[in-house]
Predicted model as a PDB file, atoms N, CA, C, CB and O in Angstrom, pLDDT in the B-factor column:
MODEL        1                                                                  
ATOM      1  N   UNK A   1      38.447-154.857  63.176  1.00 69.00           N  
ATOM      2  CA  UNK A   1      37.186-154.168  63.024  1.00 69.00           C  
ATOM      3  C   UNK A   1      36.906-153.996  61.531  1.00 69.00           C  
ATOM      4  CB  UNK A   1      37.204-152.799  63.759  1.00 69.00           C  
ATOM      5  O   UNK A   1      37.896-153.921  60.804  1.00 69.00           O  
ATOM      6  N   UNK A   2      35.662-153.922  60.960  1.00 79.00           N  
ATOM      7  CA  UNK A   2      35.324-154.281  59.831  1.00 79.00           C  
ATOM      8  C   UNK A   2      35.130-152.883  59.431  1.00 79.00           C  
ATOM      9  CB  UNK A   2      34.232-155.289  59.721  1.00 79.00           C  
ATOM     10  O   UNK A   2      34.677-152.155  60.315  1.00 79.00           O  
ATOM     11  N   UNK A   3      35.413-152.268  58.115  1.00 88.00           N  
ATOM     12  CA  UNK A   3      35.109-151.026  57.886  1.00 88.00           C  
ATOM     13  C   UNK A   3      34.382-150.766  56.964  1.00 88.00           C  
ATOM     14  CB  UNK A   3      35.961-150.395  57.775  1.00 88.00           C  
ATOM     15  O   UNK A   3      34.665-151.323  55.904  1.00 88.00           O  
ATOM     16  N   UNK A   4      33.195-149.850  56.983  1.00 87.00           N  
ATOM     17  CA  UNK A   4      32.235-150.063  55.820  1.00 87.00           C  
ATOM     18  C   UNK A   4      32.312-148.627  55.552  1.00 87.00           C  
ATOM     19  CB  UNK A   4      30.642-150.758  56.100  1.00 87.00           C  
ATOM     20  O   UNK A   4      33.085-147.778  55.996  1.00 87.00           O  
ATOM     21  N   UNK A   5      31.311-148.543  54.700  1.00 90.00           N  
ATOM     22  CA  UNK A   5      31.245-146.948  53.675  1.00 90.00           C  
ATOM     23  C   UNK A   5      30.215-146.558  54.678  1.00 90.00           C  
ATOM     24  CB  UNK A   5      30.599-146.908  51.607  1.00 90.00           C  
ATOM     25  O   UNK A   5      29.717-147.258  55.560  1.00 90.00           O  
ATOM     26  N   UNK A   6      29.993-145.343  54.389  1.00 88.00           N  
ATOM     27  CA  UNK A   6      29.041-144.391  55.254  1.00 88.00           C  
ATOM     28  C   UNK A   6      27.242-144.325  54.959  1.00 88.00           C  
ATOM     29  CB  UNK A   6      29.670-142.815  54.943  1.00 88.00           C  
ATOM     30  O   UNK A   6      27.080-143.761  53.877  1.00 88.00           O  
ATOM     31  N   UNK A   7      26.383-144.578  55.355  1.00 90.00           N  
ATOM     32  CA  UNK A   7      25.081-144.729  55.116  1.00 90.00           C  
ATOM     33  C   UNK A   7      24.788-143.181  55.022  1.00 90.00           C  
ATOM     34  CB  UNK A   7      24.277-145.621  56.232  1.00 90.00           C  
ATOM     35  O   UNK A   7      25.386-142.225  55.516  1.00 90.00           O  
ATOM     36  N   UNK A   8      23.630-143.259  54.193  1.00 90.00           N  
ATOM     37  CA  UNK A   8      23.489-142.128  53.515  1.00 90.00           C  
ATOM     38  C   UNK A   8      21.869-141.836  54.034  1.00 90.00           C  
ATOM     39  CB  UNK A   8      23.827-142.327  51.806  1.00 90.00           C  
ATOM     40  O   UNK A   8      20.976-142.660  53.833  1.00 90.00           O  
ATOM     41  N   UNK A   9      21.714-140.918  54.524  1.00 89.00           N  
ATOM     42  CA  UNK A   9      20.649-140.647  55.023  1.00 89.00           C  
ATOM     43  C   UNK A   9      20.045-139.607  54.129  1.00 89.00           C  
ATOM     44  CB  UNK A   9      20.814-140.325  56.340  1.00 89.00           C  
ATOM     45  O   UNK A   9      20.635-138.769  53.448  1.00 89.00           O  
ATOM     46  N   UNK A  10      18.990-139.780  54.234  1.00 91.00           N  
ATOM     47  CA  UNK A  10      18.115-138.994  53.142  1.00 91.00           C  
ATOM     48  C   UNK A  10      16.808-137.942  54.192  1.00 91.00           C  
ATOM     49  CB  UNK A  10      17.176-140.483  51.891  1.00 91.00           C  
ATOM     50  O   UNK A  10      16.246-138.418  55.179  1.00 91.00           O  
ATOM     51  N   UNK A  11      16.586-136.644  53.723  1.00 89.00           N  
ATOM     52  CA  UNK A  11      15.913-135.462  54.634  1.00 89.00           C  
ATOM     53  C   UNK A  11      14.764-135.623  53.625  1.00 89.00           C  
ATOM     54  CB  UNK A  11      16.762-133.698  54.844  1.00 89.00           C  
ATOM     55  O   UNK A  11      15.182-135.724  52.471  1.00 89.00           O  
ATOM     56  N   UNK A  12      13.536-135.670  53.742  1.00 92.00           N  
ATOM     57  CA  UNK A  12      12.637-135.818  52.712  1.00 92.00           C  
ATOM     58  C   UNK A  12      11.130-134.309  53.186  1.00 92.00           C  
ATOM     59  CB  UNK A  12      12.077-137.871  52.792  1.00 92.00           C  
ATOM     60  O   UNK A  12      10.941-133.730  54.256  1.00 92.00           O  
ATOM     61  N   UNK A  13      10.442-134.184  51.941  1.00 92.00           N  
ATOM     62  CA  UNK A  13       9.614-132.977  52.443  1.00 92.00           C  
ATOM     63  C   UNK A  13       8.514-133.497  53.969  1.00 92.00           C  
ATOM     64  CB  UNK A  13       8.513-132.427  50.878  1.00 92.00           C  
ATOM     65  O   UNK A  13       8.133-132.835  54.935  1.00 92.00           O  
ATOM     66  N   UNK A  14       8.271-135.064  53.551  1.00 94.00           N  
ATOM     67  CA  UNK A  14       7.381-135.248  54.643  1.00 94.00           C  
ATOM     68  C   UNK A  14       7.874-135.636  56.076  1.00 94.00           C  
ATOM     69  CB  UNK A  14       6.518-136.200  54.234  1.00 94.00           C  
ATOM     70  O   UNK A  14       7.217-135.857  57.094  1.00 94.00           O  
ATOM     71  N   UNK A  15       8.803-135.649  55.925  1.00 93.00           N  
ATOM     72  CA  UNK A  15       9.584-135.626  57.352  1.00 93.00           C  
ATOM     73  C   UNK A  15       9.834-134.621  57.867  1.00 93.00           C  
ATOM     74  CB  UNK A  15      10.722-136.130  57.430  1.00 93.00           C  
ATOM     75  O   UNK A  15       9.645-134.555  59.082  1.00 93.00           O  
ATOM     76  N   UNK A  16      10.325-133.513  57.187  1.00 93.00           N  
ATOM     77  CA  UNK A  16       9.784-131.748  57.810  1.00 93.00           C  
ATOM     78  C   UNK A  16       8.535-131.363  58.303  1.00 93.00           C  
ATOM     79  CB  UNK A  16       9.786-130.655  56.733  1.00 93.00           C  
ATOM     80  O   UNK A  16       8.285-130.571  59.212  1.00 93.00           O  
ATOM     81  N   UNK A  17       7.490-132.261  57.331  1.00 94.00           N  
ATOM     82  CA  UNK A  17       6.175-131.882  57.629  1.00 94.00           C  
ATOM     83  C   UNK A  17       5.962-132.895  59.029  1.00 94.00           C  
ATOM     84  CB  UNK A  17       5.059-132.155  56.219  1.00 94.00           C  
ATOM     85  O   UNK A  17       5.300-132.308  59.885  1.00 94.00           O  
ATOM     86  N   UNK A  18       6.264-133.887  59.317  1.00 95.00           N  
ATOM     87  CA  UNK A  18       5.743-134.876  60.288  1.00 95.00           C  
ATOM     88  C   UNK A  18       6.028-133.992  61.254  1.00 95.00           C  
ATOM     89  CB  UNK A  18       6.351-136.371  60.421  1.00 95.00           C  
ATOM     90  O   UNK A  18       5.127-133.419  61.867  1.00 95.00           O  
ATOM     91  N   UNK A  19       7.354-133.777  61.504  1.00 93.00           N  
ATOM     92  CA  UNK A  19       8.417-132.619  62.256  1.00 93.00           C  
ATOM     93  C   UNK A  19       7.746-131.797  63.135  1.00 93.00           C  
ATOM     94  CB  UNK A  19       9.150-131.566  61.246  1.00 93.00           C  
ATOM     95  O   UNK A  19       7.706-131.977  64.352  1.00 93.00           O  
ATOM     96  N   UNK A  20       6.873-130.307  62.138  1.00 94.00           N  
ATOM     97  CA  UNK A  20       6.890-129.457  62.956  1.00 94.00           C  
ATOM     98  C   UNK A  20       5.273-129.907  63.070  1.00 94.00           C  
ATOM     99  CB  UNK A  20       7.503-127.959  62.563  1.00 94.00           C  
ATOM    100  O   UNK A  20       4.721-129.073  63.789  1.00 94.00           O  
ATOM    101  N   UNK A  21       4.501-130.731  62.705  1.00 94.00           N  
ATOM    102  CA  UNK A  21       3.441-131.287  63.402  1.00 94.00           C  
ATOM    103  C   UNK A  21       3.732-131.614  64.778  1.00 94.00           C  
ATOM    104  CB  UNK A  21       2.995-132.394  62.757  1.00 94.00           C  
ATOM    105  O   UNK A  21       3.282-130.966  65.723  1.00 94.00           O  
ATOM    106  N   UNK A  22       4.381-132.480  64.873  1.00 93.00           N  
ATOM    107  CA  UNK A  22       5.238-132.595  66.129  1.00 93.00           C  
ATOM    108  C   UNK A  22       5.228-131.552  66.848  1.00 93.00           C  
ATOM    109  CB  UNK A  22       6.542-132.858  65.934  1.00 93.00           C  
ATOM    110  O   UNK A  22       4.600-131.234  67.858  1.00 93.00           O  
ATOM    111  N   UNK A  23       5.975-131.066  66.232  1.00 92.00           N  
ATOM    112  CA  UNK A  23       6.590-129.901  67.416  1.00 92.00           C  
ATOM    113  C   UNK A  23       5.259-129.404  68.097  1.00 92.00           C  
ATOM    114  CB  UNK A  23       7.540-128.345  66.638  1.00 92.00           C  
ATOM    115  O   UNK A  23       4.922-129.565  69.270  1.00 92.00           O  
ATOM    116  N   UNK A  24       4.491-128.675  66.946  1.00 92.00           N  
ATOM    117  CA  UNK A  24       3.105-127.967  67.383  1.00 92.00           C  
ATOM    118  C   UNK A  24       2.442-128.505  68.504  1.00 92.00           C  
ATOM    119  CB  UNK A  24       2.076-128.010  66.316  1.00 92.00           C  
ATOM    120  O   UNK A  24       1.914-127.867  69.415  1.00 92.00           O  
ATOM    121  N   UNK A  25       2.516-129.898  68.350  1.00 91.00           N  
ATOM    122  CA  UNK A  25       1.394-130.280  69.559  1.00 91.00           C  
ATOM    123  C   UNK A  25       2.227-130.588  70.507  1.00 91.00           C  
ATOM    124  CB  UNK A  25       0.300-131.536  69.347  1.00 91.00           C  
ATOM    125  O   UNK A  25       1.614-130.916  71.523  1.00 91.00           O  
ATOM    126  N   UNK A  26       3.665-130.637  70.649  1.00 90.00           N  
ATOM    127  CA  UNK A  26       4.255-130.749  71.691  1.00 90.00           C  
ATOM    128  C   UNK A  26       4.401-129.346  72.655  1.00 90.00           C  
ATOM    129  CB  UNK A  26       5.427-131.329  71.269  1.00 90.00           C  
ATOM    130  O   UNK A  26       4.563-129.339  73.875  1.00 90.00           O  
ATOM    131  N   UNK A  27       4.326-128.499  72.011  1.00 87.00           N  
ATOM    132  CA  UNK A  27       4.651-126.573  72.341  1.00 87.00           C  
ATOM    133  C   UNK A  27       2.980-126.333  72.723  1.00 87.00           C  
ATOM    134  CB  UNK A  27       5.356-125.215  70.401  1.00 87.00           C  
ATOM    135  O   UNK A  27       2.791-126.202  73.932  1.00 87.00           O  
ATOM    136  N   UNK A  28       1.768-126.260  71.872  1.00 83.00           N  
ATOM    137  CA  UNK A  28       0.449-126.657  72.741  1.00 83.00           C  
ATOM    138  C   UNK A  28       0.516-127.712  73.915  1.00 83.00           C  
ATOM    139  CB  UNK A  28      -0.599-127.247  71.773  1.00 83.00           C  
ATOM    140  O   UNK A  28      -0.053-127.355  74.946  1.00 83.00           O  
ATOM    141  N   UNK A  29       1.070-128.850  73.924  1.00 79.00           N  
ATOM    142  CA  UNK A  29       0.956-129.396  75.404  1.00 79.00           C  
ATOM    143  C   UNK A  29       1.200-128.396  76.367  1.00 79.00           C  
ATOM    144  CB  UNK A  29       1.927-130.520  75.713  1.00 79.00           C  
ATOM    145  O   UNK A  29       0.387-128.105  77.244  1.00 79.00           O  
ATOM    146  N   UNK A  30       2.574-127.733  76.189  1.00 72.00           N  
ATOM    147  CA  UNK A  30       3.536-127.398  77.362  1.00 72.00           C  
ATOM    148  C   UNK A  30       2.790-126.101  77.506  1.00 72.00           C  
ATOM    149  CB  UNK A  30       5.343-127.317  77.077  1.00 72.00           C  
ATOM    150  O   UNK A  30       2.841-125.708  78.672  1.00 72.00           O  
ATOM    151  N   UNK A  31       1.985-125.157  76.555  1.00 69.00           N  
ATOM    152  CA  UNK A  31       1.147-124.177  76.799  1.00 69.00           C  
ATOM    153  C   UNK A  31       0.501-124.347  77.891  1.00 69.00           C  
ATOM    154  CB  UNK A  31       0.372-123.970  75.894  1.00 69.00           C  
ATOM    155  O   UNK A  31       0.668-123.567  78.829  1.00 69.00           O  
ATOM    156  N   UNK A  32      -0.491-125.566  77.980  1.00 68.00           N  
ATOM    157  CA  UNK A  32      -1.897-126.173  78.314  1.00 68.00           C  
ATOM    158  C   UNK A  32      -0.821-126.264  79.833  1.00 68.00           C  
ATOM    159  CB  UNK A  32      -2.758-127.922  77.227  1.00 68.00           C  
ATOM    160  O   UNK A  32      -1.383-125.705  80.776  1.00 68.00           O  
ATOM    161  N   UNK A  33       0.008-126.615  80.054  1.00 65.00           N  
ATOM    162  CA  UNK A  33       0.590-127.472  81.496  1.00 65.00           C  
ATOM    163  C   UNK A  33       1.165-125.559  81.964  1.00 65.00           C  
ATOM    164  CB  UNK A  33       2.451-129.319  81.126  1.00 65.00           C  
ATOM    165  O   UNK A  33       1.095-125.254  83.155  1.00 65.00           O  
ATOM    166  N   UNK A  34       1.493-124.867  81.307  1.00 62.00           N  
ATOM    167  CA  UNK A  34       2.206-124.187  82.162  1.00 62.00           C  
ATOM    168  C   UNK A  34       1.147-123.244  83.361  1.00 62.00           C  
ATOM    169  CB  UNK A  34       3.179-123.284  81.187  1.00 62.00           C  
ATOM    170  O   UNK A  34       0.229-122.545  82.932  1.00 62.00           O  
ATOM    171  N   UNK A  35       1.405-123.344  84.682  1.00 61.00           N  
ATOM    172  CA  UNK A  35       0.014-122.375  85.300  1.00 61.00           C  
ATOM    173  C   UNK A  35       0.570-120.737  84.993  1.00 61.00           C  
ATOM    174  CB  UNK A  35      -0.313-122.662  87.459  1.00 61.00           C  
ATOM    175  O   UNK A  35       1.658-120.293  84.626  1.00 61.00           O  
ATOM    176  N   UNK A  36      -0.705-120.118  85.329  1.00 61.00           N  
ATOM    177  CA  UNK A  36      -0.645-118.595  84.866  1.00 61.00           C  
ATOM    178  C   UNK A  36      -0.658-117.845  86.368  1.00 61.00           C  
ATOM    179  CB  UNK A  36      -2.138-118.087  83.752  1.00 61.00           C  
ATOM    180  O   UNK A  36      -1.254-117.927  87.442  1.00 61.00           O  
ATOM    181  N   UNK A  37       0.737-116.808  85.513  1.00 57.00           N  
ATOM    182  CA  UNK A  37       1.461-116.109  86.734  1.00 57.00           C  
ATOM    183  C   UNK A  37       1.084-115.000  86.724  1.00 57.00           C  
ATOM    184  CB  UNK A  37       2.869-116.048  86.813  1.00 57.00           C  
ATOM    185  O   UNK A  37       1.203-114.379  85.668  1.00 57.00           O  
ATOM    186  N   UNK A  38       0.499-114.350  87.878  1.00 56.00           N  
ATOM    187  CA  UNK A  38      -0.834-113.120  88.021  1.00 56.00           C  
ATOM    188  C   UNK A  38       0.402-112.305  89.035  1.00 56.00           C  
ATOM    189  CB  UNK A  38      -2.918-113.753  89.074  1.00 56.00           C  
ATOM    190  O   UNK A  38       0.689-112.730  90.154  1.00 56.00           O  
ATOM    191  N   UNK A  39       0.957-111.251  88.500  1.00 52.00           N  
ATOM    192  CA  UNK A  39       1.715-110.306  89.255  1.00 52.00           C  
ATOM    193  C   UNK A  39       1.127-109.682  90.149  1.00 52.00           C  
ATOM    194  CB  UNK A  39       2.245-109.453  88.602  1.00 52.00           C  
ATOM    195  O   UNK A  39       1.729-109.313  91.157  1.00 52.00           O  
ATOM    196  N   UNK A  40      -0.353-109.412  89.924  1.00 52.00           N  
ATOM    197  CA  UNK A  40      -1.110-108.052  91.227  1.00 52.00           C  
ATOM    198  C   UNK A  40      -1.049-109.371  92.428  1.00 52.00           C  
ATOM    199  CB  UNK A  40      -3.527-107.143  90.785  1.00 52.00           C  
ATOM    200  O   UNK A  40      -0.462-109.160  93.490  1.00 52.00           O  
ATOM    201  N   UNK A  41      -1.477-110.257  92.250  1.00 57.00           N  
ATOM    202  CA  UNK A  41      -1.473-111.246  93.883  1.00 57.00           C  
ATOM    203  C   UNK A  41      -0.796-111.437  94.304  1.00 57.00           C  
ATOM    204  CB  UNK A  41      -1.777-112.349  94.193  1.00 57.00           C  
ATOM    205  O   UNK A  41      -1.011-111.944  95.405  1.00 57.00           O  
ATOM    206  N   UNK A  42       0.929-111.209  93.818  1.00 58.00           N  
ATOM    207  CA  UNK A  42       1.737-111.954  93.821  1.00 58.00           C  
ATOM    208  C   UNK A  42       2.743-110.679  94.899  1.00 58.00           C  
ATOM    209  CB  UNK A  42       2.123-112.560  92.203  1.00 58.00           C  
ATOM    210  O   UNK A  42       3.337-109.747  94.358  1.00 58.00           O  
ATOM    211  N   UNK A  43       2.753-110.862  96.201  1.00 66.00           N  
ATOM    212  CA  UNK A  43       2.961-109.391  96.693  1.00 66.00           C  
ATOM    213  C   UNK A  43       4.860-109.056  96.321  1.00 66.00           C  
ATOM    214  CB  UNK A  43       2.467-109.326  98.762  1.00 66.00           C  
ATOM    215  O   UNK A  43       5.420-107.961  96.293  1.00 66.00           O  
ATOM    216  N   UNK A  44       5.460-110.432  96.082  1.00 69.00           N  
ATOM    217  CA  UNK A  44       6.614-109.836  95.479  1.00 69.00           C  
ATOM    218  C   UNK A  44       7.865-110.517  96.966  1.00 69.00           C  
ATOM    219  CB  UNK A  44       6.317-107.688  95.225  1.00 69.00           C  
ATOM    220  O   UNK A  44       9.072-110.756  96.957  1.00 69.00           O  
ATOM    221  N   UNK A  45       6.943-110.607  97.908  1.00 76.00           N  
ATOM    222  CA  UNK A  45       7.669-111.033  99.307  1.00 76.00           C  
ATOM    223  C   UNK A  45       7.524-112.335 100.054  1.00 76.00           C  
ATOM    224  CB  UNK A  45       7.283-110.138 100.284  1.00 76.00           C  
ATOM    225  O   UNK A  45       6.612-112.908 100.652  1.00 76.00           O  
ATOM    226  N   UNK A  46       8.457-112.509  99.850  1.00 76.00           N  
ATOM    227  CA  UNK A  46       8.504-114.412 100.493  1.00 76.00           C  
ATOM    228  C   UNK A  46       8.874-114.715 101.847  1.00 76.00           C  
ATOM    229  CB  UNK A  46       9.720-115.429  99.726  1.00 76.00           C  
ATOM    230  O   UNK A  46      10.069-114.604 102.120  1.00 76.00           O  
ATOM    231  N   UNK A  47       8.235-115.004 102.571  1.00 80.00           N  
ATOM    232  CA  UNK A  47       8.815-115.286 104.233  1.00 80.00           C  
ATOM    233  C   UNK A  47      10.418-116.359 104.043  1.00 80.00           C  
ATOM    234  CB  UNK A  47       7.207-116.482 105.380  1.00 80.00           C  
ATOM    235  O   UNK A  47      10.545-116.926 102.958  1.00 80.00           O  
ATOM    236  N   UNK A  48      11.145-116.492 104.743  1.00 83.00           N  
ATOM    237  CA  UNK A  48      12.145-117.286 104.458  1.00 83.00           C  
ATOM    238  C   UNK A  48      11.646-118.437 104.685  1.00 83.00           C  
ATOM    239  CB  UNK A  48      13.279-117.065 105.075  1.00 83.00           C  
ATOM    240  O   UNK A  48      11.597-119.334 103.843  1.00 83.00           O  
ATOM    241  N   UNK A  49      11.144-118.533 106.082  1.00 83.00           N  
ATOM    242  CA  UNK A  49      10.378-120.399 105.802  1.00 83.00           C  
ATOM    243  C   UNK A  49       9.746-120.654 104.919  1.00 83.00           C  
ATOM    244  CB  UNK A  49       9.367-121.031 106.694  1.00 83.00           C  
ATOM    245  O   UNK A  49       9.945-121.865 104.833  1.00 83.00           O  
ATOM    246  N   UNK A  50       8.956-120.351 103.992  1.00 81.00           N  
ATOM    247  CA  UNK A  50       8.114-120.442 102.792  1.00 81.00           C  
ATOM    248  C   UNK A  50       8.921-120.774 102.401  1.00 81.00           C  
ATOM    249  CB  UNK A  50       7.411-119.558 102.116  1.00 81.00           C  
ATOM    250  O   UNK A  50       9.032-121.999 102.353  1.00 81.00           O  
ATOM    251  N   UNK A  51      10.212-119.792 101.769  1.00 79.00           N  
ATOM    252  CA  UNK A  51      11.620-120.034 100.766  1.00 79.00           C  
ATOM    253  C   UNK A  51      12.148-121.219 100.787  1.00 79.00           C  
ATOM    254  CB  UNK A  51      12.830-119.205 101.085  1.00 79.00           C  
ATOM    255  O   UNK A  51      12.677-121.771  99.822  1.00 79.00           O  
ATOM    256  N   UNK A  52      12.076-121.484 101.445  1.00 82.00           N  
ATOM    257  CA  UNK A  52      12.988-122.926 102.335  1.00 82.00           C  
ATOM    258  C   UNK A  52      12.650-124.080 102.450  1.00 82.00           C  
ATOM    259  CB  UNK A  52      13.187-122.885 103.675  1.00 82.00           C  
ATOM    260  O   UNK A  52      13.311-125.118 102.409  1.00 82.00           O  
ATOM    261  N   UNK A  53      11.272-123.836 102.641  1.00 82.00           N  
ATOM    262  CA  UNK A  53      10.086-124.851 102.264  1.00 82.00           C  
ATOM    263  C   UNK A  53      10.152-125.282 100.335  1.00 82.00           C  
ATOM    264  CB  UNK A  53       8.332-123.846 102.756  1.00 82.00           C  
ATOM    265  O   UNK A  53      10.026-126.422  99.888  1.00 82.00           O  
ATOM    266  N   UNK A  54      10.311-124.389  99.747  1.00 81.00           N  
ATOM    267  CA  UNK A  54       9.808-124.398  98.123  1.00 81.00           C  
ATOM    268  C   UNK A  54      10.869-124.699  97.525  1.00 81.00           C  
ATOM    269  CB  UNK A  54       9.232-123.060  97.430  1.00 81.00           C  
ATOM    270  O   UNK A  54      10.662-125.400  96.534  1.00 81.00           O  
ATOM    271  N   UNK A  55      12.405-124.347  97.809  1.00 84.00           N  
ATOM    272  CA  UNK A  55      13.507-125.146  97.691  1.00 84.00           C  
ATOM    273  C   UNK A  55      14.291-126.025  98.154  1.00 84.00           C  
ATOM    274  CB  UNK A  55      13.985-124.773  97.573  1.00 84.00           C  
ATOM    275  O   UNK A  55      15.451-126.308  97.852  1.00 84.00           O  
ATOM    276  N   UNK A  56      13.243-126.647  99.277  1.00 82.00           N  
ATOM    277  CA  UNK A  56      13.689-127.999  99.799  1.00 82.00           C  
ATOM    278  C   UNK A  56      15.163-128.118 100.738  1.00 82.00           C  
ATOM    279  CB  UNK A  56      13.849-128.907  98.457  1.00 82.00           C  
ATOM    280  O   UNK A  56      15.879-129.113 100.857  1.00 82.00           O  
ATOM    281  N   UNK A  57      15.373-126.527 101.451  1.00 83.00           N  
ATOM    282  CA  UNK A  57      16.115-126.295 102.179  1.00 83.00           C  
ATOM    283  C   UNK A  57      16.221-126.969 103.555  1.00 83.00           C  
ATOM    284  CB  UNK A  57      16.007-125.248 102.154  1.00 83.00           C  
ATOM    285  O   UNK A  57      15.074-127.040 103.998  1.00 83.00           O  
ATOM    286  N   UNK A  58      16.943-127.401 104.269  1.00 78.00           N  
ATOM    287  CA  UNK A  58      17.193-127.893 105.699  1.00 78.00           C  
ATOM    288  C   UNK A  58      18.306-127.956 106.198  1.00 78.00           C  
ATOM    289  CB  UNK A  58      16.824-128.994 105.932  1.00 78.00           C  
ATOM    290  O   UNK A  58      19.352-128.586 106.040  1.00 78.00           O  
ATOM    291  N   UNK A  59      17.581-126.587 107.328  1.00 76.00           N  
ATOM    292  CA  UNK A  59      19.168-125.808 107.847  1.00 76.00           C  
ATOM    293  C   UNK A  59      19.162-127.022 109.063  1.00 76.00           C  
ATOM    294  CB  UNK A  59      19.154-123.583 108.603  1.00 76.00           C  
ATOM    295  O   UNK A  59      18.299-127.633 109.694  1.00 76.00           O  
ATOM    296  N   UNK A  60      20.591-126.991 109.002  1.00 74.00           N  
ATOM    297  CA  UNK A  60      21.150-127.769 109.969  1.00 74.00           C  
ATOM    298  C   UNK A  60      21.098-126.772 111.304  1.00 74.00           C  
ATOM    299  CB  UNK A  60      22.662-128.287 109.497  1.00 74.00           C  
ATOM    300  O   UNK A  60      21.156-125.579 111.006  1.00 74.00           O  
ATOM    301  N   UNK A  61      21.004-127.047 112.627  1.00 69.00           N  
ATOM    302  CA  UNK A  61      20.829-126.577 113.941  1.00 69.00           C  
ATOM    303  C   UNK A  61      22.707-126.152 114.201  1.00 69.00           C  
ATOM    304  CB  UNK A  61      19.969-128.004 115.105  1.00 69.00           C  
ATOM    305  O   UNK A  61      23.694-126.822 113.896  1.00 69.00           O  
ATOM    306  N   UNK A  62      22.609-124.757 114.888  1.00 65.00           N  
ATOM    307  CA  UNK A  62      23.770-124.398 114.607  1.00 65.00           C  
ATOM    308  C   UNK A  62      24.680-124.663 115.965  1.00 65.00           C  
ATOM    309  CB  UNK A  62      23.697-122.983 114.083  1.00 65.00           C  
ATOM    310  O   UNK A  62      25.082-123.688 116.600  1.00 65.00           O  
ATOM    311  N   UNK A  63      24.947-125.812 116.329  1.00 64.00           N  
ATOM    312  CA  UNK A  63      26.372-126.344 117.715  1.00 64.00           C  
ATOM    313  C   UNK A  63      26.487-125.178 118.762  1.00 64.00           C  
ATOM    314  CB  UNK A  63      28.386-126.501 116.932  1.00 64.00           C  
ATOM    315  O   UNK A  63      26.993-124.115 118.400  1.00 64.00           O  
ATOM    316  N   UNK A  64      26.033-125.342 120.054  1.00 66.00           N  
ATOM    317  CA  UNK A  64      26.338-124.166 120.933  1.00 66.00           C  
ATOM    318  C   UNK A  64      27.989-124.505 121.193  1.00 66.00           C  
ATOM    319  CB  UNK A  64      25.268-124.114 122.483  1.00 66.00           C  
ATOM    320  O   UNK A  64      28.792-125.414 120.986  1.00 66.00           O  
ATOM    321  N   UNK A  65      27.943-123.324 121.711  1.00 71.00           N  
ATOM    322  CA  UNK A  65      29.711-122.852 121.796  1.00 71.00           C  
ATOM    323  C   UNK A  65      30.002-124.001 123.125  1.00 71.00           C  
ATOM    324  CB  UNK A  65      30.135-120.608 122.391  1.00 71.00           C  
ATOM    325  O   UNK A  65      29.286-124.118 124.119  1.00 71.00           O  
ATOM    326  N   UNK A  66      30.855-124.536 122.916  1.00 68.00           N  
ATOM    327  CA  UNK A  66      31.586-125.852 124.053  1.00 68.00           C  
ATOM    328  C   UNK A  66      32.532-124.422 124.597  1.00 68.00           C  
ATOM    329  CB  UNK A  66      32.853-127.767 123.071  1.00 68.00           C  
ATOM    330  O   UNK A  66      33.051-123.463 124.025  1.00 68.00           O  
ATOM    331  N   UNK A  67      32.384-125.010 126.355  1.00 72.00           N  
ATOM    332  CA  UNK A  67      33.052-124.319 127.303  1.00 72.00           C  
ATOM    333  C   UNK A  67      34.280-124.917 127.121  1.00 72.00           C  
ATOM    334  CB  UNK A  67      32.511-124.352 128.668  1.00 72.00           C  
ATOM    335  O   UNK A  67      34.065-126.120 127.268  1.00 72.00           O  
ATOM    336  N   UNK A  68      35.855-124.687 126.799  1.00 74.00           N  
ATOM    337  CA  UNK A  68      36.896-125.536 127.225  1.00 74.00           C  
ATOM    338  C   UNK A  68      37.175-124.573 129.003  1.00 74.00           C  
ATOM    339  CB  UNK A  68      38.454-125.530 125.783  1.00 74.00           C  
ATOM    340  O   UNK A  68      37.194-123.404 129.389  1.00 74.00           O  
ATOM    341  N   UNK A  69      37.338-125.894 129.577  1.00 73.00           N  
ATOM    342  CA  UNK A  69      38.259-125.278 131.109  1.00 73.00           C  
ATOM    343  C   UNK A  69      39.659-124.986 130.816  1.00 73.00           C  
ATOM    344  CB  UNK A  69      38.391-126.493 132.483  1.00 73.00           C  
ATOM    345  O   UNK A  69      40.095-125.293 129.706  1.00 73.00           O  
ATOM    346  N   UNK A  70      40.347-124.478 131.603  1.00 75.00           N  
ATOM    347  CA  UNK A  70      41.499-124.213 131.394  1.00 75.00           C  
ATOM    348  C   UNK A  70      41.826-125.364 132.236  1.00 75.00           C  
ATOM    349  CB  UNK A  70      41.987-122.835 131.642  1.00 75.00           C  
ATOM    350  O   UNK A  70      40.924-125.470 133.067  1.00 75.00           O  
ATOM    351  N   UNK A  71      42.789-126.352 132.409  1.00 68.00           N  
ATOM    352  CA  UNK A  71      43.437-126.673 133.909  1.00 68.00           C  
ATOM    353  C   UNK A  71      44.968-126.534 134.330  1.00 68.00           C  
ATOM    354  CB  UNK A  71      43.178-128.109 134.195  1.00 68.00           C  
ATOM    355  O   UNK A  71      45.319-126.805 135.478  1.00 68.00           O  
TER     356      UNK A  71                                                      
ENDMDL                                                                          
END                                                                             
């Protein structure tokens, strides 16, 4: 394997600046996408099928009890 010296990377002012340009309109996207959560409608109580429904739950059917005979 060939071994070389270490590349030297350089942090410059306009790359900070490109940066949190970036960021800004990435943090405004996720503003714009998030929906708005209204506590008075929100009665606080979830039916379990709803629950189950919204986390993609599926109860398995629960085996009736097998008779063994004695003989």
């Amino acid at each position: 394997m060939i071994r070389r010296s270490p590349t030297r990377i350089e942090f410059r002012v306009e790359d900070l600046a490109e940066y949190d340009q970036l960021k800004k309109e990435r943090d405004g996207k996720k503003e714009n996408d998030r929906p708005m959560f209204n506590p008075s409608s929100w009665g606080g109580k979830i039916s379990q099928n709803e629950l189950h429904e919204r986390i993609g739950f599926v109860s398995q059917s629960v085996p009736a009890i097998v008779e063994r005979h004695n003989i």
